[in-house]
C-alpha positions in Angstrom: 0.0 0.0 0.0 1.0 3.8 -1.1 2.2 5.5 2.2 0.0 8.9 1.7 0.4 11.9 4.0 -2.8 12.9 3.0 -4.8 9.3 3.2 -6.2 10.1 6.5 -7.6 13.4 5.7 -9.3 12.1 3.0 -10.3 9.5 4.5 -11.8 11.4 7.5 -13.4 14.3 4.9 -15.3 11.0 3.3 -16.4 9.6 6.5 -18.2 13.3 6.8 -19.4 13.6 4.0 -21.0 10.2 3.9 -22.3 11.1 7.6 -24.0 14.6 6.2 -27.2 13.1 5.2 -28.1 10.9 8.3 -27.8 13.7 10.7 -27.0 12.4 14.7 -28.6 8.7 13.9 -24.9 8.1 13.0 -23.3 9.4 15.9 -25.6 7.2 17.8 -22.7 6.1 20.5 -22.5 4.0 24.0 -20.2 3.4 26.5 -20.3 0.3 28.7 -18.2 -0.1 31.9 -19.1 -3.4 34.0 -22.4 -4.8 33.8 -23.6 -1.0 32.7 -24.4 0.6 29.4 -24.7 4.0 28.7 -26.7 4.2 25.1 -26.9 7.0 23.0 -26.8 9.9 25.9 -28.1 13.3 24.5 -29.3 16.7 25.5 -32.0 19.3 24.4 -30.9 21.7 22.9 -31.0 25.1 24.8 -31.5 28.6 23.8 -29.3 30.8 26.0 -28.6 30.3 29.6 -32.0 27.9 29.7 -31.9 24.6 31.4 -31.7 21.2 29.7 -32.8 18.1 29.5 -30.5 14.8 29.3 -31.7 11.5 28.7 -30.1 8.0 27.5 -31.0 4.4 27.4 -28.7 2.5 30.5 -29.1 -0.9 31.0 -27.8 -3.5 33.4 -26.5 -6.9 32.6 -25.7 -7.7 36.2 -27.7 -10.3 38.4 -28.4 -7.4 41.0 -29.9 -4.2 40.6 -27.6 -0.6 40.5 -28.8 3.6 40.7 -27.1 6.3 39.7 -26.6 8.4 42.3 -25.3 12.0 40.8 -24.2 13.1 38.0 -22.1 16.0 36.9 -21.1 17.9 33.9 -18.2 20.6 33.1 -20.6 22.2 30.9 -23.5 23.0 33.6 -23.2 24.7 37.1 -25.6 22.2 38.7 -27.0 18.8 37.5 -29.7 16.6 39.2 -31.8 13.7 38.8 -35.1 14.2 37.9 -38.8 12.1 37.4 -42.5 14.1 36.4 -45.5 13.7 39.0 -48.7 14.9 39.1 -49.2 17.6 41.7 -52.9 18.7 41.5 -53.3 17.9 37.9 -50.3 19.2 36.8 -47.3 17.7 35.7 -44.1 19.0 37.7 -40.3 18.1 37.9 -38.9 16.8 40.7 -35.6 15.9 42.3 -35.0 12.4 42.9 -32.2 10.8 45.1 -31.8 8.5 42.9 -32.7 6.5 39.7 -32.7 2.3 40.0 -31.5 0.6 37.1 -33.0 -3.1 37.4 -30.9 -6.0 37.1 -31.0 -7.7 33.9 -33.1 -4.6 33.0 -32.6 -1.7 31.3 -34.2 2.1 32.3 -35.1 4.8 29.7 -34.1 7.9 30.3 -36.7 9.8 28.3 -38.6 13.3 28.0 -41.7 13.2 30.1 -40.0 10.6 32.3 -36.9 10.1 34.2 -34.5 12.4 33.0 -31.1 14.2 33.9 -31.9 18.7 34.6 -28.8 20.2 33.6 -28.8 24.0 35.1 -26.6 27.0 34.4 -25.0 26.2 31.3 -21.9 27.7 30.2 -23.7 28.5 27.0 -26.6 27.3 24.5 -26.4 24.3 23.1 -27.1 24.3 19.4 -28.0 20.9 17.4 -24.4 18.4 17.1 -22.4 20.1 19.7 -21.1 17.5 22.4 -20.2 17.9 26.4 -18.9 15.5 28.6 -21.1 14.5 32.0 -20.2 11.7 34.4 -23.1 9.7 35.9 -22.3 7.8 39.5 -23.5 4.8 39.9 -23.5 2.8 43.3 -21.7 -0.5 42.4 -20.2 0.5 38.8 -18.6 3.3 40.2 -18.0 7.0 38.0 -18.7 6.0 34.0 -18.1 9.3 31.7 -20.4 9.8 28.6 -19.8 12.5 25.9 -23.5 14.0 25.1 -25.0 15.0 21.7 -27.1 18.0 22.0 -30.5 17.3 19.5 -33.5 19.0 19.0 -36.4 17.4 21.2 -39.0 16.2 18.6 -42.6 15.5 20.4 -46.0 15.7 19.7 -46.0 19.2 18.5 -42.7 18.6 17.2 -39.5 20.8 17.7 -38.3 22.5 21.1 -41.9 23.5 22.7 -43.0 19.8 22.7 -42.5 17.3 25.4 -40.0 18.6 28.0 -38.9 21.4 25.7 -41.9 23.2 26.7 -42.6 24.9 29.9 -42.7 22.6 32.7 -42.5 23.6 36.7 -39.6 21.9 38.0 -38.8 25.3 40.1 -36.8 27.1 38.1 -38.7 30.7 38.0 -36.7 31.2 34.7 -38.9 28.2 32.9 
């Protein structure tokens, strides 16, 4: 084989180009450390210094149950678990200690569901752009995910549907 300085870039600026079309469905990633998968992690996107959203697919191959206790993010002043409940008829956010990934199970971090609130972001998030966050789990220990900011598709469609809309999780600012 021809020893090209230039194979790599070429190669690279195909991989692109080939990836144009298909948007984030090919950057569709996990990471897997023990028993525990982390698939496909995303965030809303944001406009301004508005919260977001994070969600993900983790599942759990062992014969006993984990949680993840915290996470954290370089990219957001405060991050916390969160779940929806009805409170009166409406539908608020709250904190939760916790979220209990069942053995031999899988949990779906989702809009409208369980979910990750990442607070005071260092800056909007705009479709594509990634940030690293670490989730804490009790028996697998620290597993670090890199993120995907996409546009939260619902219902109504676009970034007023599902979570994207406006939601009391007390935050006055949403």
């Amino acid at each position: 084989m021809l020893k090209n300085p230039y194979r790599r870039a070429f190669l690279a600026l195909g991989l692109a180009l080939l990836a144009a079309p298909f948007g984030s469905s090919l950057v569709a990633h996990e990471m897997t450390k023990g028993a525990i998968t982390v698939a496909h992690p995303w965030a809303r996107i944001n406009i301004g210094d508005r919260p977001s959203a994070g969600y993900a697919v983790i599942r759990n191959a062992a014969e006993t149950a984990d949680r993840i206790l915290a996470a954290r993010s370089p990219a957001f002043g405060r991050v916390e678990l969160h779940t929806h409940q009805m409170d009166g008829g409406v539908m608020r956010m709250r904190k939760v200690d916790f979220i209990e990934v069942p053995a031999g199970d899988a949990v779906e971090l989702a809009p409208g569901g369980l979910h990750i609130m990442l607070f005071e972001p260092a800056g909007a998030l705009s479709k594509g752009d990634l940030f690293d966050m670490t989730l804490t789990f009790e028996h697998a220990g620290e597993i670090e995910v890199t993120v995907i900011a996409e546009e939260l598709a619902g219902p109504g469609g676009g970034q007023g549907a599902g979570h994207g809309g406006r939601m009391n999780h007390g935050d006055p600012t949403n």
